[in-house]
Structure formats: C-alpha cells, structure tokens
C-alpha positions as CSV (number, residue, x, y, z in Angstrom):
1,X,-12.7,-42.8,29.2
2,X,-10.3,-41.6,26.1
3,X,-13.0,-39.3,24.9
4,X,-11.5,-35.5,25.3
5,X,-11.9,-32.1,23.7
6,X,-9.2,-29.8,22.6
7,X,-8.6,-26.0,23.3
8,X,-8.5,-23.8,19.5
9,X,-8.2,-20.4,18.8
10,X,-10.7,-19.1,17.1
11,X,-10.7,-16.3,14.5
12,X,-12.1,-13.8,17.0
13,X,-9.1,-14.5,19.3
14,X,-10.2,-16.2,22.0
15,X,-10.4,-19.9,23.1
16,X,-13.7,-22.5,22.2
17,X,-13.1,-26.2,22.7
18,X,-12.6,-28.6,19.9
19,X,-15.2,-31.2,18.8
20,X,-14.9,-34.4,21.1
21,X,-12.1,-36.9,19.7
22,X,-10.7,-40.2,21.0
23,X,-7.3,-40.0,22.7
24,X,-4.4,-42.6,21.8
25,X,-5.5,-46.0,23.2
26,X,-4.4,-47.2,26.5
27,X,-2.7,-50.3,25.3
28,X,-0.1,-48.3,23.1
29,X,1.5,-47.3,26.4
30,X,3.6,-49.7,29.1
31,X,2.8,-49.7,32.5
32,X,4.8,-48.2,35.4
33,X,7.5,-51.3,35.6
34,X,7.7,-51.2,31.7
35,X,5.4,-54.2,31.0
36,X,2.9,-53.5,28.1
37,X,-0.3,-52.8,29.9
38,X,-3.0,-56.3,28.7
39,X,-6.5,-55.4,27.6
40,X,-7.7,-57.1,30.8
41,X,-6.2,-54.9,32.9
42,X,-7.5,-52.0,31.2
43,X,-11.1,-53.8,31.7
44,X,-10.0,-53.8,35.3
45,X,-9.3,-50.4,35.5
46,X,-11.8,-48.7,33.8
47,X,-14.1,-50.5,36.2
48,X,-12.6,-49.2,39.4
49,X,-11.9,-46.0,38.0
50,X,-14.2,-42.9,39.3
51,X,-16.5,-40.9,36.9
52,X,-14.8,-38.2,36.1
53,X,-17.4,-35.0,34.5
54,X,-15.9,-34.4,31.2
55,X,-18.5,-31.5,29.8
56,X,-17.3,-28.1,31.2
57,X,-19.8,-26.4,29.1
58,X,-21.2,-24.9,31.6
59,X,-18.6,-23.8,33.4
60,X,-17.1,-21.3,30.2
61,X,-18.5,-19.2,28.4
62,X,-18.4,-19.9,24.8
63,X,-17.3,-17.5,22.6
64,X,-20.2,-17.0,19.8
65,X,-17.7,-16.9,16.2
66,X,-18.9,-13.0,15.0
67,X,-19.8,-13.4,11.3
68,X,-18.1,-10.6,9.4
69,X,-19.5,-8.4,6.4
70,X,-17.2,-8.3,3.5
71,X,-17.0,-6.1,0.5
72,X,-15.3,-6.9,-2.3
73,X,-14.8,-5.4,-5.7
74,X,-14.2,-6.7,-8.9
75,X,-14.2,-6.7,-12.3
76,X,-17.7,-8.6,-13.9
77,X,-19.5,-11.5,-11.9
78,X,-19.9,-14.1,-15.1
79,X,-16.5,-13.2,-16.9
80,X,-14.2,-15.8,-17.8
81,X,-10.1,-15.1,-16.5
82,X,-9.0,-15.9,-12.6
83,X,-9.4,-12.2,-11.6
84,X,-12.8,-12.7,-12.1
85,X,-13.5,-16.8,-11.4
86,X,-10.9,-16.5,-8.1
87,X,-12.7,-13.5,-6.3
88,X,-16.2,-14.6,-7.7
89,X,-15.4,-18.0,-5.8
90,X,-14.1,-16.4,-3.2
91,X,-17.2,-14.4,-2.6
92,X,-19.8,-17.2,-2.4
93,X,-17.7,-20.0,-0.3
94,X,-17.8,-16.7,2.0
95,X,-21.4,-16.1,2.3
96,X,-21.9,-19.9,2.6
97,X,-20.3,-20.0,5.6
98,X,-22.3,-17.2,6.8
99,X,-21.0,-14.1,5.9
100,X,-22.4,-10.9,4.5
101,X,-20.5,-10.8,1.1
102,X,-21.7,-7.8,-1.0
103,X,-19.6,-7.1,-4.2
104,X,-19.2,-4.2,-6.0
105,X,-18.3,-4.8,-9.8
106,X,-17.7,-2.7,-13.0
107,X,-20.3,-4.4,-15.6
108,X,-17.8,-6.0,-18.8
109,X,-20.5,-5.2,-20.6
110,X,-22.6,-2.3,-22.5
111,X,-26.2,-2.7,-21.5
112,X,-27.6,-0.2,-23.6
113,X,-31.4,0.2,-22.1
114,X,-29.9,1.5,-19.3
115,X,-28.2,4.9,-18.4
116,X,-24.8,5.6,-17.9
117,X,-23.3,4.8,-14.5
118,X,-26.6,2.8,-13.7
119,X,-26.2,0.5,-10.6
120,X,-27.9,-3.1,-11.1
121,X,-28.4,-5.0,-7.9
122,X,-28.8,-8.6,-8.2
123,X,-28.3,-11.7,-5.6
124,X,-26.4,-14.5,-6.4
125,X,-25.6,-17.4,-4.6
126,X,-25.8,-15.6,-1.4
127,X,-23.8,-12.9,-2.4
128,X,-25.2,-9.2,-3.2
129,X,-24.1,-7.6,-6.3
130,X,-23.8,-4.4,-7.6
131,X,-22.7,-3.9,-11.1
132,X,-21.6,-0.7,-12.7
133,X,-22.8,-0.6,-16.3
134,X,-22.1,1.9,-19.3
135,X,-19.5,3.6,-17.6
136,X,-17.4,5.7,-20.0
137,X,-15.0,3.0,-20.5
138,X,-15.6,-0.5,-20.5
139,X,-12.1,-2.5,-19.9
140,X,-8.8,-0.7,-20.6
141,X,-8.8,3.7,-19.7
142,X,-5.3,3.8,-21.2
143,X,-5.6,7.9,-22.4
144,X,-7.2,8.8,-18.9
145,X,-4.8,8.1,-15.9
146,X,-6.8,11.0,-14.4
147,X,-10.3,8.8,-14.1
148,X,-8.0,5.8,-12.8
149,X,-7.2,7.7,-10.3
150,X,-10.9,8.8,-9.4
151,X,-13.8,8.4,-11.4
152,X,-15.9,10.8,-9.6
153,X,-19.1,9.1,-10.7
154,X,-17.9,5.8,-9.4
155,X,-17.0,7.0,-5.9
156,X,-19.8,8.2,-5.2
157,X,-21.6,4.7,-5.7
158,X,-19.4,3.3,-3.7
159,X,-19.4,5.9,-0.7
160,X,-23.4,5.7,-0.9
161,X,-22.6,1.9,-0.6
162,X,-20.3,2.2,2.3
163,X,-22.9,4.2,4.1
164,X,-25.6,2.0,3.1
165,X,-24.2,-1.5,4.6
166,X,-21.2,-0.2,6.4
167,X,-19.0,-3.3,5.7
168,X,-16.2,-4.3,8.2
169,X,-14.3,-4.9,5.8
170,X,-13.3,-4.4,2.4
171,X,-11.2,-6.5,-0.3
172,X,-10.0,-4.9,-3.1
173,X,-9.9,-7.7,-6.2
174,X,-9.6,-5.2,-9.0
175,X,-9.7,-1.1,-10.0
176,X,-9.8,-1.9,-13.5
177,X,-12.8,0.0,-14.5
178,X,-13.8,1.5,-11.2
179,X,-11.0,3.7,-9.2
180,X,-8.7,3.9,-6.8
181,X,-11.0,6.9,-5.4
182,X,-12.4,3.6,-3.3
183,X,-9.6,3.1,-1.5
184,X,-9.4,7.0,-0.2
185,X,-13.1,6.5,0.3
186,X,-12.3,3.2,2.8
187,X,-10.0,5.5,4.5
188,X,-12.0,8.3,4.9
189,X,-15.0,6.0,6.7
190,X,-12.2,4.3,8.6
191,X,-12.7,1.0,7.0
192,X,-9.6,-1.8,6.9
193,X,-8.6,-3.1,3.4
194,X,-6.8,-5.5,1.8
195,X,-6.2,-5.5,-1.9
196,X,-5.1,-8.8,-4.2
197,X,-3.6,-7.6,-7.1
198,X,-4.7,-10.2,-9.8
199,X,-2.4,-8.4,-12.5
200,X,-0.3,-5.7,-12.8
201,X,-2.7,-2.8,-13.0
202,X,-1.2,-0.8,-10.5
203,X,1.8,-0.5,-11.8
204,X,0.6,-0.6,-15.4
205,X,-2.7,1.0,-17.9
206,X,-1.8,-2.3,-19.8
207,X,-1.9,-4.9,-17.0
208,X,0.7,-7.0,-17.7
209,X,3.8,-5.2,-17.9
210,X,4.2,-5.8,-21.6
211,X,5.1,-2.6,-24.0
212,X,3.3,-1.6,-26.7
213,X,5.6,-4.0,-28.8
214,X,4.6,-7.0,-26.5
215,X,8.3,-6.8,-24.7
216,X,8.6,-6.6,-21.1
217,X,8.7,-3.8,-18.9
218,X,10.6,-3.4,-15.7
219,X,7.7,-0.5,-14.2
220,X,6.7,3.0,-14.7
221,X,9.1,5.7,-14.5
222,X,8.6,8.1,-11.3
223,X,7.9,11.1,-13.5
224,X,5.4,8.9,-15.9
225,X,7.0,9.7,-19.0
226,X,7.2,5.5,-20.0
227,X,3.5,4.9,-19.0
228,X,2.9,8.5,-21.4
229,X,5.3,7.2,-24.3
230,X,3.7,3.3,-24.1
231,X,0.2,4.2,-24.8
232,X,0.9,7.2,-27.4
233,X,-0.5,9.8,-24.4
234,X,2.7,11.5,-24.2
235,X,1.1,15.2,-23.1
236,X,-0.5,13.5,-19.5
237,X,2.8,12.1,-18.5
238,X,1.7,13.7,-15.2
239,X,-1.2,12.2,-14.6
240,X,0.4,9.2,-15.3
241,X,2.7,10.2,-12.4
242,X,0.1,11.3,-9.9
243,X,-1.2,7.5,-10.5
244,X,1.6,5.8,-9.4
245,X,2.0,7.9,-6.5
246,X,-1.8,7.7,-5.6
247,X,-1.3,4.3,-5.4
248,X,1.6,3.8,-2.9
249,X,-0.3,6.8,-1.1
250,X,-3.6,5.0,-0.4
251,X,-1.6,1.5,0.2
252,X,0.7,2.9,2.7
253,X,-1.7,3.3,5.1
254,X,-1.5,1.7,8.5
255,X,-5.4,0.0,7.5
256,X,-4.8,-1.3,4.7
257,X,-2.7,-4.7,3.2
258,X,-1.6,-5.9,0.0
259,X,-1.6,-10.1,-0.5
260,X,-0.1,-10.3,-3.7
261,X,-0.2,-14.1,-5.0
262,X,3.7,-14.4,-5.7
263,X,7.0,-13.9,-4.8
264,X,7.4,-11.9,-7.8
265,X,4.9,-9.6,-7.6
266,X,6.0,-8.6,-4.3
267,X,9.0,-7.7,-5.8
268,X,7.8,-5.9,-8.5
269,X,6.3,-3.4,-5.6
270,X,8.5,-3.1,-3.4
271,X,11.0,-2.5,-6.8
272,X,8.8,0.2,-7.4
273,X,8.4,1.7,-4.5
274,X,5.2,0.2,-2.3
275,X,5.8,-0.2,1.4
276,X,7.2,-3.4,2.4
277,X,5.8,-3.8,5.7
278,X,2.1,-3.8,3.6
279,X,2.9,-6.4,1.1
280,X,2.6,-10.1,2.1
281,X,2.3,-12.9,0.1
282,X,-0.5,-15.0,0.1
283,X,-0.4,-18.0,-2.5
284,X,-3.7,-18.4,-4.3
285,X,-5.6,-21.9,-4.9
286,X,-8.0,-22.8,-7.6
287,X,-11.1,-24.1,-5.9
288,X,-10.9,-27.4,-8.4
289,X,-7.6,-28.6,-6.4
290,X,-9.3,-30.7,-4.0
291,X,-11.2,-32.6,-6.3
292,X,-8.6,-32.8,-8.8
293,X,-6.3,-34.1,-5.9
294,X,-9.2,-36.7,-4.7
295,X,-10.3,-37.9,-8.7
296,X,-6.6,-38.2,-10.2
297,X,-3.7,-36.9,-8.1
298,X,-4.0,-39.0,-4.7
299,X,-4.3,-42.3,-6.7
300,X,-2.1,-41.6,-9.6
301,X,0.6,-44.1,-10.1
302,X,3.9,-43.4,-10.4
303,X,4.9,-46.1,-13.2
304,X,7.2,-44.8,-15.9
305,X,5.4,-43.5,-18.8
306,X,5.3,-44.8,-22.5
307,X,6.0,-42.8,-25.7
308,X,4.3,-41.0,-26.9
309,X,3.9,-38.4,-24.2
310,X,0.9,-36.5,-24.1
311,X,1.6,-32.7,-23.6
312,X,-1.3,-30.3,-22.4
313,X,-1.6,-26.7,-22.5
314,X,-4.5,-24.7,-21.0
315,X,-5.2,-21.5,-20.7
316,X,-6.4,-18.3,-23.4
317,X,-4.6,-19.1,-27.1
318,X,-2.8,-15.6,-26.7
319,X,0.8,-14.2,-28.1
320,X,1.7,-13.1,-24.5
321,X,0.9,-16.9,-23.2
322,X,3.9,-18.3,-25.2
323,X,1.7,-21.2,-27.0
324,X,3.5,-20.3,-29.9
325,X,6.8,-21.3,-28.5
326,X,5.4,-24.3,-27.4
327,X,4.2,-25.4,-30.5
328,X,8.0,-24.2,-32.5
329,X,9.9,-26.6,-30.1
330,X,7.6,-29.9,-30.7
331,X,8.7,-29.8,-34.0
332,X,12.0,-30.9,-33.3
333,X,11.7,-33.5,-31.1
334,X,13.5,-36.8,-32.4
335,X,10.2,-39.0,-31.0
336,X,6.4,-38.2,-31.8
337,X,4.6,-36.9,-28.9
338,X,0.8,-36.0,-28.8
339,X,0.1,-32.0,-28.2
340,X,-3.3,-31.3,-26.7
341,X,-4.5,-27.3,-26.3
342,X,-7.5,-26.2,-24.7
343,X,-8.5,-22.9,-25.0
344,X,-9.9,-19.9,-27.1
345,X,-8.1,-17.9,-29.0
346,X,-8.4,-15.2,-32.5
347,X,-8.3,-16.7,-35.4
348,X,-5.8,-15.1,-36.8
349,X,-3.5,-16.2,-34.3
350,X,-5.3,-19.9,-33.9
351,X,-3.9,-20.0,-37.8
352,X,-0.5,-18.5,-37.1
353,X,-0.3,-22.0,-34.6
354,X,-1.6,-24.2,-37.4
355,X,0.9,-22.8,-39.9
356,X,3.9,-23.2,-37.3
357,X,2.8,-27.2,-36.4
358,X,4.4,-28.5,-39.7
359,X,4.4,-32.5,-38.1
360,X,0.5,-31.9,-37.9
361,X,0.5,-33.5,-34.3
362,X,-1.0,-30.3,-32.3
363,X,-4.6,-31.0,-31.8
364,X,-6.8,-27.8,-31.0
365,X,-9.4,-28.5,-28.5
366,X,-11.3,-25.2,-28.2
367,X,-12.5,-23.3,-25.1
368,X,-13.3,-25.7,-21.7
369,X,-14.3,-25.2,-18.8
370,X,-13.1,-25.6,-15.3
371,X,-15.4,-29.0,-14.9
372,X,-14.1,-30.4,-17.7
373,X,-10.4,-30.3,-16.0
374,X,-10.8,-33.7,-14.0
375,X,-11.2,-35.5,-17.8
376,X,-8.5,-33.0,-19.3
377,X,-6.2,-33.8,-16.7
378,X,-6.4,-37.8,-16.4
379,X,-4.7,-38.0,-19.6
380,X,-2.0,-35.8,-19.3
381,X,1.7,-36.7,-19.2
382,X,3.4,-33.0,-19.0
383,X,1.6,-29.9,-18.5
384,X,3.6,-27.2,-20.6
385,X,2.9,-23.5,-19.6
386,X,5.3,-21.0,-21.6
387,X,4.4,-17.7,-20.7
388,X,6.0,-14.4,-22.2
389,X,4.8,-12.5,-19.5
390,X,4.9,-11.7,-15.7
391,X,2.1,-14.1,-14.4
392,X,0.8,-12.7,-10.8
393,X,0.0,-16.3,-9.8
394,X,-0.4,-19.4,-11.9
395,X,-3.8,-20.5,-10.8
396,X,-3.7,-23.6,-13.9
397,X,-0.7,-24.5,-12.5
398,X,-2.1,-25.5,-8.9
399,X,-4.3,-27.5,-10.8
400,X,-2.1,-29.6,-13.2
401,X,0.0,-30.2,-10.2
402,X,-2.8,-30.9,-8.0
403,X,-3.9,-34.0,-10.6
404,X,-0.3,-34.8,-9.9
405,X,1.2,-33.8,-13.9
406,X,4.7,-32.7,-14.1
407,X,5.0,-28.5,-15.1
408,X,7.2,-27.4,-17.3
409,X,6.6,-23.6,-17.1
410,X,8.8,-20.8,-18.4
411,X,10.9,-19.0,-15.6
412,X,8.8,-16.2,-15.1
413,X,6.2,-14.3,-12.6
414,X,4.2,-16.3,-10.2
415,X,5.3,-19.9,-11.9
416,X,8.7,-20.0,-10.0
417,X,6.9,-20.1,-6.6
418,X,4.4,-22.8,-7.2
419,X,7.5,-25.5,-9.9
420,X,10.4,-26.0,-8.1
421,X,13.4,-27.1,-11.3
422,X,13.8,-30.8,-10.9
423,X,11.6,-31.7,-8.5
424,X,7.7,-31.6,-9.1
425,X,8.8,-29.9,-12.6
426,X,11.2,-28.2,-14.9
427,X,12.0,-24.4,-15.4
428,X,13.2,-23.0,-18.6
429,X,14.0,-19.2,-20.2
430,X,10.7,-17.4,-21.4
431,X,10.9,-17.5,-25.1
432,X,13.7,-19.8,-25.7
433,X,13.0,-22.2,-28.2
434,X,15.9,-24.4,-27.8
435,X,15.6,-24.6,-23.9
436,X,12.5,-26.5,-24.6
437,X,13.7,-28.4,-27.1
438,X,16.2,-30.0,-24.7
439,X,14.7,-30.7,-21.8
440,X,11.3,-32.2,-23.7
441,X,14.4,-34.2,-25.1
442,X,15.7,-35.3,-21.8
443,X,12.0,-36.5,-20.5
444,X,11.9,-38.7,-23.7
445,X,15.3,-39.7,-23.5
446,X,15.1,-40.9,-19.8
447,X,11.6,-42.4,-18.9
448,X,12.7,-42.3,-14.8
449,X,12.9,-38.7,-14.7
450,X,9.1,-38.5,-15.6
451,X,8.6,-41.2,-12.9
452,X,10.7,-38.7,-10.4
453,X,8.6,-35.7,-11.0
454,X,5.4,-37.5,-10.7
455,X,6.9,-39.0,-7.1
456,X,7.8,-35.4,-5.8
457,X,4.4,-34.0,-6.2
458,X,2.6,-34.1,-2.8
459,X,-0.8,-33.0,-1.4
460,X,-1.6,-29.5,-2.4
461,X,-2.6,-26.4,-0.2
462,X,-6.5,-26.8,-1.2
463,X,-8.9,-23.8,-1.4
464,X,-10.2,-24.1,2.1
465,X,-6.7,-23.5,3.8
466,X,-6.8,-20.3,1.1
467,X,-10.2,-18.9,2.4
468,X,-9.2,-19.7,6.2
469,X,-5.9,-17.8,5.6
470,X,-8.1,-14.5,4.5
471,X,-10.4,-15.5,7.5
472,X,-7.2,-15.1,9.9
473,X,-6.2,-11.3,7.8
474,X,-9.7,-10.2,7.9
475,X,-10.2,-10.8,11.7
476,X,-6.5,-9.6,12.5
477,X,-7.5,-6.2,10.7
478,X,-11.3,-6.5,11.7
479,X,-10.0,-6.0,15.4
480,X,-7.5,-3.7,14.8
C-alpha cells in the first residue's frame, strides 16, 4: 500500500517514472485527533481499504532515453597526464552506458612503418579510435602558430570523419597537435561543441602560462608580439595574433561551450577576451574518488595524529610542480616528519631534490599508478601540492581529499576551488619557502588543528555526478 513511483526528468526533457520505492511508514504519522496511529489499526485499515491500480504504464507513453553519439578529441589514448587519463575515462564510462563514443586523437608517438598523417582505427573498450600518427609535429608546434590554427592535413581527417559518422555531438578535450581548423569544421556541418580546456593551450604555445624563464605569464598580447618574443619566433608575431583571435572566433559561436575546470581558468578567458556567456565552469572528478571515499575516506577516524607526520606528494617530479619548495621548507622544521614522493621525474632534477634534502628524510618512491592510490593514501597525514604554475583543475587533489587527507596546496589555478584555507586544508603563496615553513609548524605545534581539517572534509562530488553533468550539457545543446 506505500509502494509508489516518482515523476523524473529525463535527459531528453520529458517525464519517465521513477523506479518503485517505499513511501514513509504509516505509523510515523498521528491520526486525525493527534493520537499516534497503533500498528493494529493500520492492519485494520489496510484490510478494508479498496485496491487501488498502482501501474499506469499503460496509460503514458514512455519516453525511450535517445542514446547520443559523441565525438571527442584528444591528445593520445594510453598517455600518462589528466588531459589524457580524464577524457580517455570519460570516453569509455560513455560508451558503457550506451553511447556511440568515437575519439579522434593526435598519436604521441612516431610510428615510423607508417606514412605521414596515416589514420589508425582501433576499438577499445567500446570506444572507436582514430589516431593521427607522424604528423609533422609530435607535441609542442611552438614556431608554427599558422598550422595551430589549421593543419590542413588534419582537417580534412576530421571533416571525412564528420561526414562518415555524423556525430551529434562533439567535445573538444585538446588541439594540441591537431587544430583549431576542427572547430570551424563543426561549425560548418552545424554540429554543437563543447570544449574542456585541460591546460592553457589556447591562450598559450607553451601550455601552461610559464615564460621561457619558467615565470608566469598573465596571457598573450593582442598583437602577438609576447607569444613571438617567448618562443624566439619574433618575425610571425602575426600569426601568433591571428591565433588568439581564431580562437575567441570559433568559441563565440552561439553552438558551441567552454567548461573550463576552475574558477581560474574562467578568469584567465574572460581576462583575455573569450565570451563570458560561453564559459561555465564545470569542476572535474577523478574517476578513483568513489573508491577512495568507500576504502579510506568514509571510515577514516578523526583521532589526533602522532608525530611524526607523514607528508605525501604526487604527481610528475617537475620544476613547475614546486616539489622543490616542498622539499627546501622540511628542512626547517623543529620536529622530524616522514616525506613520501611518488612520481617520475629527470634525473637531473630527481638529483637537484636529493642535494636540497640535507636531513635525508625525503623518500623517493618512483612512478605509480592510479591503483596504487587507495595504499598510497591510507598512510598519509598531509597531502602537500606546491605548484608554481596555473593548474586548470587539481584532479590529485579531489583524490587526497576524497581519502579524507588534509591539502596544503599553493594559492594558485584550479587548487583554490577545490581547499578552502582552514577548513578541509591550508593555502599558502606559490613559491614561498617560509609560508610553508610556518604553517607545517603550526600542524605540528597543535595536534587539534590536524584533527579539524580531517573533520571538515565531507563526501565528495564523485565521477558519476561529473559524467551526468556533461549528460545534462550534451542534451541541452543536442536539442538546441
């Protein structure tokens, strides 16, 4: 009798009932003279009570969920680095739920038996792939802005592709070593977009709005002339123009939506000129979070912690990622801690971290993998990530704080959306030696604020929400 179905709306926009689900029970309500209602009279009742038909199935017709089929591009399929792992994910939770997922992906790789510009189609895990191999660049194009903005080669691929499985849909995960040619090319067939900028490559040849000195830049210059001067190309200053402004062209169209993964980022366009109106943000979620969340986070105590601390870092053993100015501040603490750091890195600059760690407490624990997280994790007391430069996201961060570990991150990029400064972690200035030095100081000196952290730290967004939230763009601009 408290069986009942629910009215949803479903991704197409229209109305499908809910599975069947068991109302609140009689006996949590009083009766009509206020007297709580006794389970014998709610024997008695259901007795006298007429059968009432509950299945209007057939009286509605159900709307039949219209499986959509997505194109994506990227850059690689079995890279390591979010912009590859994210979308790759992405793509294959997609076709499991019975989509058409085809992606289109410039090959991070020389394959030399093959010509140049050779397309490789491959299925994987439901989704179809198309790799571009032996194009005339493999990763950066910093000297031509002019192929950036169309490598003629590549658009026609990808027009042949359009016309070949006419997608509804396309979603833009990278241009780095294809062009943004594709983009006129999804205009020109009248196909919607959407475009996730997983670094800074359309603002900047270098990605991550870092100088040739490794200092950070504000944007490009209107007339091209700091793009030109930054990578030594100083006679195409033009072209390095006509990129920028071939850029906001083909994302100011009324199809088309940017989803960048931060606050910051959505700053950093609309500081440079991109159409507000097409820019909105949509946080990103590493597809470990729910089992991180389930294995450690959920169940994690919230006991103060005893010294020594154990500190993590993970993440690429790169200059730009700060790890050096992590290791710096540990040598002043006034109490030992333990310093664990997973991740590859050169050797010259693996050496350059081993000369700094004078106390001989940083233990190096090479390249991992995301699998190995749940064990990485369980141990951790603080999760230190002192980036130098603008992060789009913070994908590692979602999953230190989904295993519920404290962040302390530099106040920079993406980072500042996901810690929040003396609540699930602590903020302090990129670079600043010092800064860390005090407040790793203040953690040891006051074992409750540890405890506090831990406490603040609630149930993440978890990947599904993520994919369901590109479900709802994709329809909205599917029916457009």
């Amino acid at each position: 009798a408290r069986m009942a179905k629910g009215l949803l709306l479903n991704e197409t926009g229209n109305f499908e009932f809910s599975d069947d689900h068991q109302q609140v029970f009689w006996n949590a309500y009083v009766g009509m003279d206020g007297i709580k209602v006794t389970y014998e009279e709610i024997k008695r009742a259901k007795q006298l009570l007429p059968r009432i038909e509950t299945d209007f199935s057939n009286r509605i017709k159900r709307t039949t969920k219209k499986k959509k089929k997505i194109l994506m591009t990227m850059y690689g399929w079995n890279e390591e680095g979010g912009g590859t792992l994210l979308p790759k994910k992405i793509a294959i939770e997609l076709a499991s739920q019975g989509n058409e997922v085809y992606v289109f992906y410039a090959g991070a790789s020389v394959k030399r038996e093959l010509t140049p510009y050779s397309v490789v189609r491959e299925y994987d895990s439901g989704v179809h792939l198309f790799g571009i191999f032996n194009r005339d660049t493999v990763f950066y194009d910093l000297l031509h802005p002019e192929r950036e903005i169309e490598d003629r080669q590549v658009s026609v691929l990808f027009e042949n592709l359009l016309t070949e499985i006419k997608p509804d849909i396309i979603h833009f995960h990278n241009f780095l070593g294809l062009s943004l040619g594709m983009a006129d090319s999804a205009q020109k067939h009248s196909i919607p977009y959407i475009f996730t900028p997983h670094n800074y490559w359309i603002l900047c040849p270098r990605l991550y709005l870092l100088n040739k000195e490794g200092a950070l830049c504000s944007g490009p210059s209107s007339d091209g002339k700091k793009c030109s001067e930054c990578v030594d190309n100083k006679n195409k200053h033009s072209d390095y123009s006509k990129r920028l402004k071939g850029a906001k062209r083909v994302f100011s169209s009324e199809q088309c939506l940017i989803i960048p993964p931060s606050t910051r980022v959505k700053e950093q366009l609309i500081q440079n000129g991109f159409t507000e109106k097409n820019v909105k943000v949509v946080q990103q979620v590493s597809p470990t979070v729910e089992r991180l969340w389930e294995q450690i986070g959920g169940n994690r105590g919230i006991a103060e912690k005893e010294l020594p601390l154990t500190i993590i870092y993970c993440g690429s053993l790169l200059p730009l990622k700060g790890v050096h100015i992590l290791v710096a501040a540990i040598q002043h603490l006034s109490k030992d801690v333990r310093v664990q750091l997973y991740g590859a890195g050169s050797q010259q600059y693996v050496e350059y971290l081993r000369g700094l760690d004078k106390r001989g407490i940083v233990e190096f624990k090479g390249a991992y993998n995301i699998d190995d997280l749940t064990e990485i994790l369980s141990h951790a007391d603080l999760f230190v990530a002192p980036s130098l430069c603008e992060e789009t996201g913070g994908l590692v961060l979602t999953e230190a704080l989904a295993a519920r570990v404290p962040v302390i991150a530099s106040r920079i990029g993406g980072y500042t959306d996901l810690v929040q400064h003396d609540i699930n972690g602590l903020l302090f200035t990129p670079g600043d030696v010092q800064e860390l030095v005090i407040i790793l100081e203040r953690i040891i000196a006051d074992n409750t604020l540890l405890a506090k952290l831990y406490s603040n730290i609630t149930k993440p967004k978890l990947f599904d929400d993520y994919i369901k939230e590109l479900g709802i763009i994709y329809s909205h601009f599917i029916v457009q």
